[in-house]
C-alpha positions as CSV (number, residue, x, y, z in Angstrom):
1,X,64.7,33.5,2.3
2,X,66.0,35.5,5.3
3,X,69.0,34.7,7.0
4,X,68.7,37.2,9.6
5,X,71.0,39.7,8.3
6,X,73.3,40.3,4.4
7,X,75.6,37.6,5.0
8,X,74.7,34.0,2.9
9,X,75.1,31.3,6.0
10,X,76.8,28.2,4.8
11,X,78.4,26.6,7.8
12,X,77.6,26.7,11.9
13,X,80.0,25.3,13.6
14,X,79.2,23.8,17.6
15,X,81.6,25.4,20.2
16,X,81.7,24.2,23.7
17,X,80.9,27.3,25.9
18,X,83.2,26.1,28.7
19,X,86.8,25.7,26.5
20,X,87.8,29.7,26.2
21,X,90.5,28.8,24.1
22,X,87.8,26.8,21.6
23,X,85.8,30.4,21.8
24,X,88.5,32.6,20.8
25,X,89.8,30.2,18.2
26,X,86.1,29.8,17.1
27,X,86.1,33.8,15.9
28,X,88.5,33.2,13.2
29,X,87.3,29.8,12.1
30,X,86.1,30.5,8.6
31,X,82.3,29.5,9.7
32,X,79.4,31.7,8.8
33,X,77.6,31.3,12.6
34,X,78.9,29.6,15.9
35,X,76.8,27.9,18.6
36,X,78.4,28.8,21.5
37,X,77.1,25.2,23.4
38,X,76.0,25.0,27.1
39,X,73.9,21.7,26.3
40,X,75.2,18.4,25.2
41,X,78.8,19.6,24.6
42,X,78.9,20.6,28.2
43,X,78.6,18.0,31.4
44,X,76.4,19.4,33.8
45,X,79.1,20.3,36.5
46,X,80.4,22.3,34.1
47,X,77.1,24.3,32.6
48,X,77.8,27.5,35.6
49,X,81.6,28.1,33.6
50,X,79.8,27.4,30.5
51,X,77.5,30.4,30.9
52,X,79.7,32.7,32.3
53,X,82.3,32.3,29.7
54,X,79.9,32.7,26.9
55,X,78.6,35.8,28.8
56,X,81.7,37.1,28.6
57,X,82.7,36.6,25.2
58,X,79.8,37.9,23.5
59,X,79.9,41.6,23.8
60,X,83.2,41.6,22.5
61,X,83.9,42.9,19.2
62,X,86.4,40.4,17.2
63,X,84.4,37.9,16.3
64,X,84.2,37.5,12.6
65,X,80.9,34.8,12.5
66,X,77.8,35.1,13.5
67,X,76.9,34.8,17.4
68,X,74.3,32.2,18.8
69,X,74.2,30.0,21.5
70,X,73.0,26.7,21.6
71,X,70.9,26.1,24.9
72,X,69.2,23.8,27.2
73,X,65.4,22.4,26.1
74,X,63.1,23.7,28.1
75,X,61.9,20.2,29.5
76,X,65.5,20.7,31.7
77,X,65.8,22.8,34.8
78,X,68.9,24.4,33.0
79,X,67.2,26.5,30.2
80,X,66.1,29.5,32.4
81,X,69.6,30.1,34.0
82,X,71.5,29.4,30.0
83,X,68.6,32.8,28.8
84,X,69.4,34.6,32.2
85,X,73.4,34.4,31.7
86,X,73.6,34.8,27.2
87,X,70.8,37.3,26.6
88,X,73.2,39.9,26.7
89,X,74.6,42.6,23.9
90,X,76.1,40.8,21.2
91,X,74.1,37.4,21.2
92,X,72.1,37.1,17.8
93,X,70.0,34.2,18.7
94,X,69.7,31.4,20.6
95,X,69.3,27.4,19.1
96,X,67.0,26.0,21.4
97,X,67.0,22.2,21.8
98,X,64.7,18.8,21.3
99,X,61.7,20.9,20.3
100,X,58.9,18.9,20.0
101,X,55.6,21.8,19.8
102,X,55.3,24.9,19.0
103,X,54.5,26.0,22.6
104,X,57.5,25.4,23.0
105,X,58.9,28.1,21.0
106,X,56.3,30.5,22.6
107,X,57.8,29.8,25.9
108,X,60.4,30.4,25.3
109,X,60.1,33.7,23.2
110,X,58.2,35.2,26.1
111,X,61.5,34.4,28.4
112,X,64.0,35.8,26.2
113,X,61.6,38.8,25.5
114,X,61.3,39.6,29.7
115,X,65.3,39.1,29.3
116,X,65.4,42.1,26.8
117,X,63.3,44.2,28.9
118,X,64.8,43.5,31.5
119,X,68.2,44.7,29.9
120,X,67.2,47.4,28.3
121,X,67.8,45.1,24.7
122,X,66.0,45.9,21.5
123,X,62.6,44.2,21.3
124,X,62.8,41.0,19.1
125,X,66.3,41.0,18.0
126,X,67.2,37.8,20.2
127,X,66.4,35.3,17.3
128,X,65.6,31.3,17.8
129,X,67.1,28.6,15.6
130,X,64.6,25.1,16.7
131,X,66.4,22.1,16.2
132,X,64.3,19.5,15.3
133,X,65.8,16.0,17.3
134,X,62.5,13.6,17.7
135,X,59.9,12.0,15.9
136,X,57.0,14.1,17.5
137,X,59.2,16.8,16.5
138,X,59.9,16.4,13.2
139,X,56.1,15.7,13.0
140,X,55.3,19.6,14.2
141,X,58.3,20.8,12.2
142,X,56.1,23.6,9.8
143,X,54.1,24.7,12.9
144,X,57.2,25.2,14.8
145,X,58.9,27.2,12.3
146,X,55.9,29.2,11.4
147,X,55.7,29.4,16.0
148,X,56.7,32.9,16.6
149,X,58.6,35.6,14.4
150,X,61.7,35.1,15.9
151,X,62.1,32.0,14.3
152,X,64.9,32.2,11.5
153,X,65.0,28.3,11.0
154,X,65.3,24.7,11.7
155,X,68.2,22.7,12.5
156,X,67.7,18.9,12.0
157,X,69.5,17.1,15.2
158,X,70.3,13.9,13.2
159,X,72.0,12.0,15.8
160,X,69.2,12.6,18.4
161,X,66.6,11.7,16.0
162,X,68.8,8.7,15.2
163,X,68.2,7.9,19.0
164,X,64.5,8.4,19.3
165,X,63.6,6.4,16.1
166,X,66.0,3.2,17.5
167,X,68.8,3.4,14.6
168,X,71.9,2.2,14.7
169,X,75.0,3.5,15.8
170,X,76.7,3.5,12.6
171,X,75.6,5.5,9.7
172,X,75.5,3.6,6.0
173,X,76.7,5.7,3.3
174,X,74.9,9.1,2.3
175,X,72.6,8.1,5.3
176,X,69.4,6.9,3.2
177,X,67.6,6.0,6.7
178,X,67.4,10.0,7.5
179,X,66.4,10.7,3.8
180,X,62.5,11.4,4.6
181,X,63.9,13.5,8.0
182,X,65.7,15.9,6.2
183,X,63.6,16.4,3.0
184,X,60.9,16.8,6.0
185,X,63.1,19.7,7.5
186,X,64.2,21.3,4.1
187,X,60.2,21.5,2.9
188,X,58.3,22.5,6.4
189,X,61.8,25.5,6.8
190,X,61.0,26.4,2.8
191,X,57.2,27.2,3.3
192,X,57.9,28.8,6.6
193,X,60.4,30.9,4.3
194,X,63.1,29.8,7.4
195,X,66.5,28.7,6.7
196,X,67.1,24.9,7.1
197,X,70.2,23.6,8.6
198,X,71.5,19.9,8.1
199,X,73.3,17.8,11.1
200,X,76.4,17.2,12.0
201,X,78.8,14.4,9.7
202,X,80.6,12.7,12.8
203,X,83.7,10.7,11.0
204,X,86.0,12.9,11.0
205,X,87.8,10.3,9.5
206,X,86.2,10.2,5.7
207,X,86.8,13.3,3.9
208,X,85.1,11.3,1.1
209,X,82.0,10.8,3.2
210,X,81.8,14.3,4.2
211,X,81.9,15.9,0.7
212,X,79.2,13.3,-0.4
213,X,76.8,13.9,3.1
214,X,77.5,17.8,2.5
215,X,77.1,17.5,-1.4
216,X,73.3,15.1,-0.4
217,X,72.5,17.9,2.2
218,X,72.5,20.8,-0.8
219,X,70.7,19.0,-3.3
220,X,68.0,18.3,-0.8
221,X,67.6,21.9,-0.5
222,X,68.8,22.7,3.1
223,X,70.4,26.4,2.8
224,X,73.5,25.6,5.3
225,X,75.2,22.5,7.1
226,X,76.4,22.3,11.0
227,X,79.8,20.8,11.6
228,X,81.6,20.5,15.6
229,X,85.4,20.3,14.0
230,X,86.6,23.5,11.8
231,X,88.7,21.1,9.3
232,X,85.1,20.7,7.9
233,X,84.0,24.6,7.3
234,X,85.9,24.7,4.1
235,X,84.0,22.0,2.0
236,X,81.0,22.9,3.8
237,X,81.8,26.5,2.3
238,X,82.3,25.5,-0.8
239,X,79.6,23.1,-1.2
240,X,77.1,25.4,-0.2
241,X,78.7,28.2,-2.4
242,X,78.0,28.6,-5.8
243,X,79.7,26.8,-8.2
244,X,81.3,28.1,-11.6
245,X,79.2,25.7,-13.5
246,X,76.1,27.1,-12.0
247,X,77.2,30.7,-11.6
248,X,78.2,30.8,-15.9
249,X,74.5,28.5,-16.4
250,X,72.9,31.5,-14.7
251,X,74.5,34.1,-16.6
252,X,72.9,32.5,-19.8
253,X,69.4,31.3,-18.5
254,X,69.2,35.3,-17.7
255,X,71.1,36.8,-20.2
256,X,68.8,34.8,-22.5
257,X,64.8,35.4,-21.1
258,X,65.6,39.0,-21.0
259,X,66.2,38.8,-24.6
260,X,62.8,37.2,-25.1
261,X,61.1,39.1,-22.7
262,X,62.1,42.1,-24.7
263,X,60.3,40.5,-27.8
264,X,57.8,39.9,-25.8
265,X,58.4,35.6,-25.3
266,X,57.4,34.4,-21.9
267,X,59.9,31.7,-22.2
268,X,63.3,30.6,-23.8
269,X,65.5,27.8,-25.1
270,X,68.8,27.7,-22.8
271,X,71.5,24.9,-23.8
272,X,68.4,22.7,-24.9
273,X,66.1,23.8,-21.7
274,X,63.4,25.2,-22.1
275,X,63.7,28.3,-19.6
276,X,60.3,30.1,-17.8
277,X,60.1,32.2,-15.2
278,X,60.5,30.0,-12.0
279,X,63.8,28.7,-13.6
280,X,64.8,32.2,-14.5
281,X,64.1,33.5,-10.7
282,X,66.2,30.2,-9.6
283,X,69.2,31.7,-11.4
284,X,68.5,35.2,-10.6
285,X,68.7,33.8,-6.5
286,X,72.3,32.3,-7.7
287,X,73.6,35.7,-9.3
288,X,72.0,37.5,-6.4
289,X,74.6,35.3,-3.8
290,X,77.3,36.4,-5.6
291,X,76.4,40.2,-5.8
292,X,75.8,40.7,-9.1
């Protein structure tokens, strides 16, 4: 599954594009990707500081994660003046908000790609992360991803889903009322062969309800988690990392079938498991994370 460059993304971690000191703070955070925000992290009075900052910042060469900016939808007057300011050097993509069709992603495309021309940028490199924040959306969620190549995944915008569907304020637990929303996500980003990126936990306040919402989010199958506060990047990390368990499991299913491949076995007994190819290319993925 690409991820738009070597580099397993794990964590992405909201910024707001009008705190400076949140930007240069945000280059050594420990997150795999930042989304440099000029939309709901940003009142409108403050959107023009928003841009230039984030203009400013980009080009520059310290920053350890991954560059994108998180921008207005393009139902608001604000989402041609956000592309006009952040398609500069340095950006890697932009996550474009509350998309509901894939037109919208078209639009959109054809905006940024006039940008690049415009600037003299390479062709196609300006990616777009869709996040996913409505009924109607999650709904068109495959044909969005599969929109336009410069796709490279979907982020699930729990809280604004929350919204459209009429939930309450407070989640319960591991969240069971968004369990059909985010296995929705995971499967139409998997057969799009996009990356699929889980919501925000909000309490900052329950570390024990952050490992268990980030722990859910992984088994669902989404490849990485988004946070807003950096004292969550570390068990988003290592949640979405592999685990000794599964790393020493893998070295065995494959240590094992290519033993019986070489007597010429299409399959194997592993710990008690019967072991075939999908199970074997499952592990091989793990291994692969690690570099070996």
């Amino acid at each position: 599954m690409p991820d738009g460059g070597n580099k397993q993304l794990r964590s992405w971690m909201f910024v707001p594009g009008n705190r400076d000191r949140f930007i240069q703070k945000a280059k050594t955070s420990g997150a795999d990707a930042i989304l440099l925000d000029i939309e709901d992290g940003v009142l409108p009075a403050e959107k023009p500081d928003a841009r230039r900052m984030i203009a400013a910042a980009l080009p520059q060469q310290d920053f350890g994660p991954r560059r994108y900016v998180r921008v207005n939808a393009l139902s608001t007057p604000w989402l041609q003046p956000d592309l006009e300011a952040v398609i500069v050097p340095g950006i890697e993509g932009v996550c474009l908000t509350k998309v509901v069709r894939p037109q919208d992603i078209l639009e959109t495309a054809s905006l940024i790609e006039g940008l690049e021309k415009k600037r003299g940028l390479e062709i196609g490199k300006v990616r777009i992360l869709a996040a996913v924040e409505s009924a109607r959306g999650l709904m068109n969620a495959l044909a969005i991803a599969d929109a336009h190549p410069r796709v490279i995944g979907l982020m699930f915008g729990a809280e604004d889903y929350a919204l459209d569907l009429g939930l309450g304020a407070r989640r319960e637990k591991e969240a069971a009322e968004l369990l059909f929303a985010r296995s929705h996500v995971v499967n139409a980003a998997a057969a799009a062969n996009v990356l699929s990126i889980d919501g925000v936990f909000p309490n900052l306040d329950d570390p024990e309800g952050l490992v268990a919402d980030v722990r859910q989010a992984r088994r669902l199958g989404f490849t990485s988690k988004s946070t807003f506060n950096p004292r969550q990047i570390d068990v988003i990390n290592q949640v979405f990392s592999p685990q000794p368990d599964e790393i020493e499991y893998a070295r065995k299913i494959a240590a094992g079938f290519r033993a019986a491949e070489a007597k010429g076995d299409a399959s194997v007994a592993v710990g008690g498991q019967l072991v075939d190819r999908p199970i074997v290319l499952r592990a091989l993925r793990i291994l692969e994370v690690i570099g070996e």
